[in-house]
N, C-alpha and C positions, 0 to 999 in steps of 0.2 A: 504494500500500500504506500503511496507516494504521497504524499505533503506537498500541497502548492503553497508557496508563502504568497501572505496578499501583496498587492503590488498595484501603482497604478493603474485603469483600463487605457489603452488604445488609444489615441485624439480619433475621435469621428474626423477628422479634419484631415487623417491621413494616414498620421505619423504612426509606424509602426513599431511597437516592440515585440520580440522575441520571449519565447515563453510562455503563451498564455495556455488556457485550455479551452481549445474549442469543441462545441457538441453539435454534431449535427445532425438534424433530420434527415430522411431517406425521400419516402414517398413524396415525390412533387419538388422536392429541394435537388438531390442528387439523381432520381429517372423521374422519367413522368407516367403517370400511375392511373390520376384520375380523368384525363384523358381519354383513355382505354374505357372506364367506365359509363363516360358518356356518351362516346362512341354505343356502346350497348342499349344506353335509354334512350337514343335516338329511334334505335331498330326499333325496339322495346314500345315506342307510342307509336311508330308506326303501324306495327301489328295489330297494337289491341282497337286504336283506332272505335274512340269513343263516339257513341249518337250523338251526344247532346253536349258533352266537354269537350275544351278544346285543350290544346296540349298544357299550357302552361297553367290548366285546372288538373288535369292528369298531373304533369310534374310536382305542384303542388301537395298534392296527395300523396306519391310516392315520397317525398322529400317529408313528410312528417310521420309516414310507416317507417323510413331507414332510421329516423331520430329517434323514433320508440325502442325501433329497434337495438339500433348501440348503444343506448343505456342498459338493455337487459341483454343482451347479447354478447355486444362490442362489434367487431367490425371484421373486414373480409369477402371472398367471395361466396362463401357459404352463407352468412347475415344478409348481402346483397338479394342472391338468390329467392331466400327465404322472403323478403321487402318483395320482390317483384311478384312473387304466388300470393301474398294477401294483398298487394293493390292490386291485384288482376279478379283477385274474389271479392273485394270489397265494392267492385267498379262494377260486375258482373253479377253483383249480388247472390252466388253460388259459390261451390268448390272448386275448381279447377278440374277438368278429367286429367287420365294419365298423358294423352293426346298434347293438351296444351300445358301440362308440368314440363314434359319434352321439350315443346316447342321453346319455352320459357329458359332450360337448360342449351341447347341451341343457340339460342339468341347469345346469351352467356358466356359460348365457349370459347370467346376471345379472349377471356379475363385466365382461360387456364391454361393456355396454349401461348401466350404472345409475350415475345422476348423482353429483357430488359432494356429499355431505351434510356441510355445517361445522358441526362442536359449537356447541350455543347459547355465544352469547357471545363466539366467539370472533374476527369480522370486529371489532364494534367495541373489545374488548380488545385488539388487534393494531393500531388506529387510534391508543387511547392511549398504549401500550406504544412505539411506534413515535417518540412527540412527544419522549421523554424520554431515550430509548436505540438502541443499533445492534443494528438484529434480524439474524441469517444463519438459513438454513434446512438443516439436514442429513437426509436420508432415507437410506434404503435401498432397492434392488428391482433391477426393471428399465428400466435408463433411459429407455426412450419410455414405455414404462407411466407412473411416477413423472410425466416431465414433463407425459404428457397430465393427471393428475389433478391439479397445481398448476396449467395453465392454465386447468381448467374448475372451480378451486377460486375466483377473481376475488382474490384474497391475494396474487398474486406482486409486485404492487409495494409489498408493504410492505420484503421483503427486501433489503437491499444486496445478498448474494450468494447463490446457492442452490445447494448441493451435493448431488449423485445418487451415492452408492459402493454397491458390491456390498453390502459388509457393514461395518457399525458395531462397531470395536474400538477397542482401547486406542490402536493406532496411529495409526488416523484422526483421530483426538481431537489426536495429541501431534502430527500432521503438519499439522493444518489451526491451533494452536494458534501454530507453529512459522513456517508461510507468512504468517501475516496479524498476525504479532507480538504477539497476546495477551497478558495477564498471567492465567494460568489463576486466579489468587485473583479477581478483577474479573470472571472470564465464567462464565456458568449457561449448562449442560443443560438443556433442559426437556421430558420427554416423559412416555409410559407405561408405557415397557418397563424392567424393573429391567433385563434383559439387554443390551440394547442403546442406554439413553440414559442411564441412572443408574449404575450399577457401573463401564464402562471409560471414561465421565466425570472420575468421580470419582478413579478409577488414574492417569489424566493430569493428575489433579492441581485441576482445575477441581471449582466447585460446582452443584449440582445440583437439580431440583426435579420433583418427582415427584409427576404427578398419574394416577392411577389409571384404568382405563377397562374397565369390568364385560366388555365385548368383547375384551380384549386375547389376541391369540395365546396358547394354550399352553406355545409354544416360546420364547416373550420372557418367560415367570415366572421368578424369579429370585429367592434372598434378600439384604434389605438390611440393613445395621445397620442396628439403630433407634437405636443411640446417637449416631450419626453426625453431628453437630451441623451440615457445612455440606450436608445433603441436607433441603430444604424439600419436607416432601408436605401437597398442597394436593385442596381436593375437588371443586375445577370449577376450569376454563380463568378463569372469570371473577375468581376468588380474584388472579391474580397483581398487579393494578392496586394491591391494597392492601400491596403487598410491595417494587411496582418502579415 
């Protein structure tokens, strides 16, 4: 177990020092993830193609069965799945046959079949970022899902350690800060989700840096202070080299 002594953070402003601990996010930060899945609710309203709703009352509705859902669930393609058979029952006012479970799994099988696609820039910025500083990796999902896609991402050994939890909160932040003796002023966040990398980050006390991703889940939007002096948002992966 290693001891980071506290130190300085970073100037937003540029100036880099050596040392820190950065954490970063996967999904939408290092490949892009939810892309893929929208790509599938595309197909997804296509198909069910409501009489009387129009998509974005369809979306609507799915988007508050996936929310029920990852509270009691959590998240993945298996939770997605399961969202799509009860907004399809809820819509249809029935069961689903085994006919359209299929079809529903079909529509899906992009989410188990489709390679990892890493944000440009982001292998060799993870090479630099790597020379200077201690990288960890924190996700969320489910955990063989998660680890197949960091193996078939070829990134895992830039990480010291790589952490899989159900779900990204303040707690996990203050417990994994807490285990590996952090000085949360010295360690950055760095993901896409205000909800889950930036805000209970920053509640634990750590800094933060927020880079945006046009695909990002719905359910990970979030508002941030803009006045927020230690939350850096940057416009590509590839921005962080001139910061750290």
């Amino acid at each position: 177990m290693r001891c980071v002594r506290p130190g300085r953070a970073p100037s937003l402003r540029g100036v880099r020092l050596n040392g820190q601990v950065l954490i970063l996010d996967a999904d939408d930060t290092l490949w892009e993830n939810n892309v893929v899945f929208e790509r599938v609710i595309d197909d997804y309203l296509d198909w069910i193609a409501h009489p009387t709703l129009d998509r974005a009352a369809v979306r609507g509705i799915l988007d508050d069965i996936e929310r029920a859902n990852a509270v009691t669930h959590g998240y993945g393609t298996k939770v997605f799945l399961q969202s799509l058979a009860e907004c399809f029952e809820k819509l249809r006012e029935r069961p689903a046959t085994a006919a359209e479970r299929d079809r529903i799994e079909e529509l899906a099988s992009a989410l188990i079949h489709h390679e990892v696609e890493l944000i440009p820039g982001v292998a060799e910025t993870l090479d630099e970022l790597g020379s200077r500083h201690e990288l960890m990796l924190l996700t969320k999902g489910d955990r063989e899902e998660q680890q197949r896609k960091i193996d078939a991402s070829g990134v895992a050994h830039h990480f010291r350690e790589v952490h899989i939890v159900p779900e990204k909160h303040v707690e996990v932040y203050r417990g994994l800060a807490a285990a590996r003796m952090l000085a949360p002023e010295s360690t950055w966040m760095i993901g896409n989700s205000p909800k889950s990398d930036i805000r209970p980050a920053r509640a634990a006390g750590m800094n933060a840096v927020f880079i945006p991703n046009a695909h990002t889940w719905v359910l990970e939007h979030d508002e941030l202070d803009e006045a927020d002096e230690r939350v850096l948002k940057l416009g590509s992966f590839r921005e962080l080299v001139q910061h750290f």
